[in-house]
Steps between C-alpha positions, in 0.01 A plus 500: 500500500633197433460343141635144443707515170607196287864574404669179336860459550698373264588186689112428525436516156360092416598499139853370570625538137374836512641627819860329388466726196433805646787443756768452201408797321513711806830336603638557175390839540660588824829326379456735169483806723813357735710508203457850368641604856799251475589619193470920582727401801724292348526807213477792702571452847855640453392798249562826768459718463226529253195731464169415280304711289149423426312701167262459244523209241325730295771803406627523162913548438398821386347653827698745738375224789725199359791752407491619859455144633829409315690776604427454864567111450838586331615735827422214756661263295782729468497576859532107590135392527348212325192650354189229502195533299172313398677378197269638225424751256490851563595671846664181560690402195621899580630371842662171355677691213657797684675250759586274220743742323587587849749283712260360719284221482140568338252246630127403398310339701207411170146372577302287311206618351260432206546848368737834520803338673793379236865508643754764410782459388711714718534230822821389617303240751141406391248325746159370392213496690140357526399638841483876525514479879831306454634765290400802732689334801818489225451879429432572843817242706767597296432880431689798688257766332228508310456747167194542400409629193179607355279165417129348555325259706881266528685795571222585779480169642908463518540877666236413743592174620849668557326759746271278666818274579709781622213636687400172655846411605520200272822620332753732548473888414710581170435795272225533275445777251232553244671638199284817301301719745258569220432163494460436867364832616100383547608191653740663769246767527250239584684335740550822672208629490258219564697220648658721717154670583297180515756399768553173262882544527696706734693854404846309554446250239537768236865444556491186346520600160636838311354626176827633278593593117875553477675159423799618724255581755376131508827358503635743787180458712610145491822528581386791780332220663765244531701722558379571837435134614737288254392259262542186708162364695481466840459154683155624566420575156664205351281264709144762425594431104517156586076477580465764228 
């Protein structure tokens, strides 16, 4: 069937001063976006190795889930990684203030947002960003693991952009753990048991991530995996990062 559609392109709109408009805003747009990714080069192109943590804005000081998250943060940063977070409250001010008093660099990479998101003060380099996508390509070009601790609908969306990358060949495979099997237990046992099942992913991308509660565990699962293939990319993986 063929239906004949009206679609008016930009160039065709008649209302010159309205079409000129529209093309400076998006312009101004694009060249908005272009400079969030100058910048997180410019800042953090040089930061290796370096490992991000993603978490809930939402934990109190108080809860076992930001002590842990600062503990672990403090033992990479001890260890020689830069440790990376969202740049918040909660999971990530965790992140940010165990590498602080550590001697590497703690980075946050904050977002913009009309509610929840306020800057910690625990960031030895602090980016700013408008565009979440911009951000998630920051979190995602410049990390050699991910930690994932327990957090919502963010925390989700971050952890399974990582695994669709890895799993799509988009990026390179680094480590990523989910911290607190309590936590994470339905969700593994979902993907397990219905992913799996439904034939929606294969059996071998279960290897993509590890679920683990022992700080030292996280670090050494790390280190276990660089180990084994060094922490320098390949010229194959430095030019897949490249279209990431």
């Amino acid at each position: 069937m063929n239906q004949q559609k009206r679609v008016v392109a930009l160039n065709n709109i008649r209302n010159a001063e309205r079409a000129t408009s529209i093309k400076a805003r998006a312009s101004w747009h694009l060249f908005s976006i272009m400079s969030e990714f100058i910048e997180a080069t410019e800042r953090l192109s040089e930061l290796r190795p370096a490992i991000s943590i993603f978490g809930s804005a939402r934990t109190k000081p108080d809860h076992p889930y930001y002590q842990l998250t600062e503990t672990i943060a403090r033992k990479f940063s001890e260890a020689g990684f830069a440790v990376v977070s969202g740049g918040g409250p909660g999971i990530m001010e965790a992140a940010n203030k165990g590498a602080f008093f550590g001697p590497s660099p703690s980075v946050g990479l904050n977002i913009q947002l009309p509610f929840e998101q306020s800057g910690n003060p625990y960031q030895n380099i602090s980016l700013s960003f408008r565009h979440f996508f911009a951000r998630k390509v920051s979190f995602a070009k410049y990390a050699s693991a991910y930690i994932c601790m327990p957090g919502g609908f963010g925390t989700m969306d971050e952890l399974f952009e990582a695994l669709t990358l890895m799993q799509t060949g988009k990026s390179r495979h680094i480590p990523v753990v989910l911290v607190g099997s309590q936590f994470w237990a339905k969700l593994a046992d979902f993907i397990r048991d219905t992913l799996i099942q439904e034939g929606m992913i294969s059996p071998s991308d279960l290897d993509f991530f590890k679920v683990l509660d022992d700080p030292d565990e996280v670090v050494n699962t790390v280190f276990d995996f660089y180990e084994k293939r060094g922490f320098g990319d390949s010229e194959e993986e430095r030019e897949q990062m490249l279209y990431l």
